[in-house]
N, C-alpha and C positions, 0 to 999 in steps of 0.2 A: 253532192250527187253520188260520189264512189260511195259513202259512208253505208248507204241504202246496201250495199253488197256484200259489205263485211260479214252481214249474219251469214250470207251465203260461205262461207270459208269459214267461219268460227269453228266448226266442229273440227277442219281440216288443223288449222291454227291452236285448238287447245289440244289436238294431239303430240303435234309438232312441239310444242308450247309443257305437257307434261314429263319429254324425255329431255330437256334441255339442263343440264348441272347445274349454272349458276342463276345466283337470283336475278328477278326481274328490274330492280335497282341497278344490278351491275350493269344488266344488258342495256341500260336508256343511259349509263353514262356511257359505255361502250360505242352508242351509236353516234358520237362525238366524234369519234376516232377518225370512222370513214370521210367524216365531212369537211374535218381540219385538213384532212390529208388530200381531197378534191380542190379544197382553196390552194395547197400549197402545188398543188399539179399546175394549176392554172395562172399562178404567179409564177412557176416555172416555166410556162409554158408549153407542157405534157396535156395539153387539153382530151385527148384520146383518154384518158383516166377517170375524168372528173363525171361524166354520165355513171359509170360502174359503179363510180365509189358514193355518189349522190342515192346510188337505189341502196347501195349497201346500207349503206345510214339508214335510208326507209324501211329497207329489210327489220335492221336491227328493231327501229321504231315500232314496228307494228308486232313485233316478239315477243316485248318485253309486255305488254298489256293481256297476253294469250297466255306467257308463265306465269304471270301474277292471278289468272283468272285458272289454270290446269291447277295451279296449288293451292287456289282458297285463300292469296295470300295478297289482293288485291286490297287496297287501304286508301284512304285522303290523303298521307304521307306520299305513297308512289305515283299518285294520280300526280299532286304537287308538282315533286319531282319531274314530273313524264314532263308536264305543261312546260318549266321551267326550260329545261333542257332542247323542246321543239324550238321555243324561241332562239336559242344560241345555234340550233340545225339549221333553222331558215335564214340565220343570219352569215352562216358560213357558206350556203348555199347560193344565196343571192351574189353576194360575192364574188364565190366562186364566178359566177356568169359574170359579174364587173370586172374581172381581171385576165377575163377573155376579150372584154371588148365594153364600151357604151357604158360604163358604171353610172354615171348619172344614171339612168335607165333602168338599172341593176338598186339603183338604192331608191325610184320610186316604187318598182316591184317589189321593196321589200318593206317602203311606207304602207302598203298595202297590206301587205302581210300582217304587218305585226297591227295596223290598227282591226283588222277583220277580229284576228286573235282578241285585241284590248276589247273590241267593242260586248263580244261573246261574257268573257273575265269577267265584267263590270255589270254587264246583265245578267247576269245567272246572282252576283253580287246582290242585283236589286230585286231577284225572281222572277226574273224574266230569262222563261226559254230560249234560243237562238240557234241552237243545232239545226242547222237544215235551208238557212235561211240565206240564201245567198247562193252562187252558181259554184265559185270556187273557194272549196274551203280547204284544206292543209291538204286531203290525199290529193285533190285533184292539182295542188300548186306544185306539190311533188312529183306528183309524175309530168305536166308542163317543163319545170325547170331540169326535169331530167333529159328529157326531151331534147329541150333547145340545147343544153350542152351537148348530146351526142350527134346530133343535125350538124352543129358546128364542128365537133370534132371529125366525123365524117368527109364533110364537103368543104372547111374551110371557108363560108363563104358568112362575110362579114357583116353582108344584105341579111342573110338568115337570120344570126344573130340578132339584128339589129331587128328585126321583125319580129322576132320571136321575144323579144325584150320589150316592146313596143305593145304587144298582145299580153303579153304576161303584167305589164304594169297596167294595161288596163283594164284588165278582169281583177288583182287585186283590189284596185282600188272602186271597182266597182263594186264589188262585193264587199265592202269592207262600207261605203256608205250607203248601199241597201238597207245593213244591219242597223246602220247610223239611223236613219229616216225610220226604219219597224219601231226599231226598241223606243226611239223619240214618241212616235204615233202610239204605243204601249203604255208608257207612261201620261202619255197624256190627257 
């Protein structure tokens, strides 16, 4: 659903995106940074951190695709990479919310994830489209799980959490077997 809005900001994003110094590789491993350092908030229990540092990550995320598109220098290589590295974001991110609380929870929200991600991967594999198909795809999971971390970090309240964990796993994995049932019915 957010996806549909990006064009709206591209123009904004490959300005932004042509005065940036380092390459766009740099910036998708960069966006690691913010997310390793949200887990480690939340195993410390600095929960007040981990929303911040969750958008920061997405910041980074959605930068590196706007410098590689401002410089002409957009490739299969950095697309790769971009994919590879969202996987280990979501995975430090879901986390992140399991080491606030509910991990069980926290790691069906993130079955969800990464199968929406696999089901997409493997389609496109067999030429089948998939972009669009499904209600929550990576931006909107991003802003959800940034979301329920700052709710909690806010108010402390474990019911939130757990609601918010509760809704978040099952919109992944809702969306994650919509795609399952399309791309099946495609092929078939």
């Amino acid at each position: 659903m957010l996806e549909r809005y990006r064009r709206l900001f591209e123009g904004v994003l490959m300005a932004v995106g042509s005065r940036i110094p380092i390459g766009p590789n740099t910036i998708t491993l960069l966006s690691l940074v913010p997310a390793a350092a949200a887990l480690l908030s939340a195993l410390w229990g600095q929960a007040v951190y981990v929303g911040p540092l969750l958008a920061a990550s997405s910041m980074l995320d959605v930068l590196d695709g706007a410098v590689a598109r401002a410089r002409g220098s957009a490739s299969r290589r950095g697309a790769f990479l971009d994919s590879a590295m969202d996987r280990y974001a979501d995975f430090l991110s879901f986390m992140s919310l399991g080491a606030m609380g509910f991990p069980g929870l926290a790691l069906a929200g993130f079955l969800g994830a990464y199968m929406t991600s696999y089901a997409r991967a493997r389609a496109e594999a067999l030429g089948v489209e998939v972009r669009g198909v499904g209600m929550f795809e990576r931006a909107e999971r991003q802003v959800a799980v940034i979301a329920i971390a700052s709710i909690y970090a806010l108010t402390g309240s474990s019911e939130a959490l757990l609601w918010g964990l509760v809704a978040l796993a099952a919109a992944t994995n809702a969306t994650a077997l919509h795609r399952i049932i399309y791309i099946f019915r495609i092929l078939g």
